[in-house]
C-alpha positions, 0 to 999 in steps of 0.5 A, a space after each residue: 526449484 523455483 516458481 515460474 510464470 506457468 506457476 502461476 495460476 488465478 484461482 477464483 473463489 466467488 463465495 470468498 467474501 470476507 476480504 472484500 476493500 469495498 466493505 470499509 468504504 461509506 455508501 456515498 464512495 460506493 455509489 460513486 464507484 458503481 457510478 464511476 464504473 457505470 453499475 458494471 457489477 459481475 453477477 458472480 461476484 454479487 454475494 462479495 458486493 452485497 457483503 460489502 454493502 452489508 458491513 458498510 451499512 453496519 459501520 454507518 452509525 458509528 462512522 456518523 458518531 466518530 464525525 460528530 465527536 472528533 472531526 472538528 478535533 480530527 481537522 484542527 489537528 496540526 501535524 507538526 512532525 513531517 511525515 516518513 514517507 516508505 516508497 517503492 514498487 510493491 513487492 520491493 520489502 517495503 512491508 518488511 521494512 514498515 513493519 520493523 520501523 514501526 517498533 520504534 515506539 517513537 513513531 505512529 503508524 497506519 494499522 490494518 484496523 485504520 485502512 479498512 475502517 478509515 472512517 470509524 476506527 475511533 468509535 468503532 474500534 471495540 465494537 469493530 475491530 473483532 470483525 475486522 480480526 476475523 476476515 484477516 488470514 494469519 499470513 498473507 497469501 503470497 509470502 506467509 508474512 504476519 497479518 494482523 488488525 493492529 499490524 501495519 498497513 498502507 494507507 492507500 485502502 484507507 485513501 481508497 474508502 473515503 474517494 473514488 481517486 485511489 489505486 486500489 479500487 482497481 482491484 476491485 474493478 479490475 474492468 476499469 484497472 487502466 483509470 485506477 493506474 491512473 491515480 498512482 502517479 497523478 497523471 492525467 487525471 482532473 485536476 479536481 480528482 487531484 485536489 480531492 485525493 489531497 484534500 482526503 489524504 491530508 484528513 487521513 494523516 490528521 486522523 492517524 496523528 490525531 489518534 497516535 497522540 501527535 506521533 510522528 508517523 511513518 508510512 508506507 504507500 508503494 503508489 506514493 512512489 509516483 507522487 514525490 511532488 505532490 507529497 512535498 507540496 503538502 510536506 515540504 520537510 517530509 522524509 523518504 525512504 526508498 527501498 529497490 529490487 532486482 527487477 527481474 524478480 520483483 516481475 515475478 514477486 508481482 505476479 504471484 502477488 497479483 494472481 493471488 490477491 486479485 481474484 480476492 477483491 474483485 467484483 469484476 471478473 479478473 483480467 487475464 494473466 498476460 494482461 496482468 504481466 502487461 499491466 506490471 510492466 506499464 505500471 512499473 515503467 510509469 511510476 519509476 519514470 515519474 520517481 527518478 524524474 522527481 526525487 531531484 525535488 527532495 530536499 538534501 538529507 530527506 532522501 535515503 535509498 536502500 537495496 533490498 537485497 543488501 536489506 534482507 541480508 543486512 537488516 540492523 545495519 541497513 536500518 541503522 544506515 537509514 536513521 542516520 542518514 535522516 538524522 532520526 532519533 531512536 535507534 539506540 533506545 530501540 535496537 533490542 527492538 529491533 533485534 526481537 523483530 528480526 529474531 521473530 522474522 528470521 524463519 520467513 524465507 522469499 520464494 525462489 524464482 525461475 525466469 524463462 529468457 522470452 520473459 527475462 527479455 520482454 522486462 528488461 526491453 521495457 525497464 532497461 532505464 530502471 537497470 540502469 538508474 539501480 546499477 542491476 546487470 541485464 
């Protein structure tokens, strides 16, 4: 039997602190989110703020010795190497993906310990990191998947620490959710916001390359979906991988993502559930419309796209397509690697899920393009 809409269910635990995004963000980023949100705070979620702030404070000092010790290092690093960029909607096996690619030892990556701490994950890391370990779950609460501080992560919360201009500070005020939608793809947006996020996000890969020894770094960033021509324009020879879902399942995958992880992070009350079913069906329609639009820019031999459904079925022969298709090197030397992985991964299944025709209806009236551009049948 699978899971429906009427499933789902927010559940909301106010005392539930530890998972809180806003912990890793310096005061200054804070203040200018309370500003930005003009100090709307709900009290329920006062204790998860205070929290936050706390840990901030705690990670003060060492983010202060981690600037004056390595950033001019940090900022004279030259990243060499262009970037992977993993994209696609959430909730389309990007993590999956991520997380095998990154076994190739020939790559470095954005760990959970970077995202969550981006601005003392260097000096802090001894001191940190058990803190960090100790707020992680052992799997995610949507679909069971391993989590870890050493395992990898997008590099959106770390974005989000360090400026105001990121996705996911809309989960943590989700009054606000249609600004923050905003930041994904760019649009609409001061073009000093712009030149803000690329300035930080350019730090924040400097940072990563820096640590990984001048490793070529493999990311993944749903909302990088949106930003195909901003990501060339700081990486013209940066290489994409894509990976795409059947839409009507990545609705409901999102939705259970969603009612789940929201409630976690907020220091607002949540949205209600029909606004979050509209809120996917905005943000989906916006960000493909923006990717189909953009991905003509990216030059010839940097772009390889993947189903996931032919993914999940054929991992080592979908991955190996991919490197060959980017022309990388390591997957011979890594394909015992990626063997364990798999082997490890094998007892993790995807959830089952029913969808009711008013639903199936409303997702293919507003994404009908999407059915269209990935060949799925109503």
């Amino acid at each position: 039997m699978g899971i429906g809409i009427q499933d789902m269910e927010i559940k909301e635990n106010i005392f539930d602190v530890v998972y809180e995004p806003l912990a890793g963000s310096s005061f200054t980023n804070i203040l200018r989110l309370l500003a930005q949100n003009r100090f709307r705070l709900s009290a329920r979620y006062m204790p998860r703020f205070l929290y936050a702030v706390m840990l901030s404070s705690v990670i003060s000092p060492f983010r202060i010795a981690e600037r004056i010790k390595f950033d001019r290092r940090i900022r004279k690093t030259a990243i060499d190497r262009p970037p992977v960029f993993i994209v696609g909607h959430w909730r389309s096996g990007t993590t999956y993906l991520h997380n095998l690619l990154s076994t190739d030892r020939n790559f470095g990556y954005c760990t959970t310990f970077h995202s969550v701490i981006p601005g003392a994950f260097i000096t802090g890391e001894k001191a940190l990191k058990p803190i960090v370990s100790s707020s992680i779950p052992e799997t995610r609460p949507m679909d069971n998947v391993p989590m870890g501080a050493d395992l990898p992560q997008e590099e959106e919360y770390a974005t989000g620490a360090f400026t105001p201009y990121a996705y996911y500070n809309g989960w943590c005020f989700p009054g606000n959710m249609k600004l923050y939608n905003k930041y994904i793809c760019m649009d609409g947006v001061p073009q000093t916001a712009v030149r803000e996020w690329k300035h930080t996000y350019d730090y924040l890969l400097k940072k990563l390359t820096f640590f990984w020894g001048g490793k070529r770094l493999v990311l993944k960033n749903p909302s990088n979906t949106g930003r195909i021509k901003l990501l060339l324009e700081m990486f013209p020879d940066a290489q994409f991988v894509h990976i795409y879902r059947n839409p009507y399942t990545l609705f409901l995958s999102m939705m259970k993502f969603m009612v789940r992880v929201l409630p976690r992070y907020c220091v607002q009350k949540p949205i209600e559930k029909e606004e979050m079913g509209k809120t996917i069906l905005d943000v989906y329609e916006v960000l493909y419309k923006k990717y189909l639009k953009e991905r003509n820019d990216i030059p010839d031999g940097n772009l390889v796209e993947v189903r996931y459904e032919d993914f999940i079925k054929r991992p080592l022969d979908e991955l190996e397509n991919i490197y060959n298709s980017l022309n990388l090197e390591g997957f011979e030397e890594n394909k015992n690697i990626f063997k364990d992985y798999l082997a490890a991964q094998s007892d993790i299944k995807t959830s089952k899920y029913e969808l009711d025709r008013e639903t199936k209806e409303r997702i293919y009236e507003h994404w009908k393009f999407a059915f269209d551009a990935f060949g799925y049948e109503q």
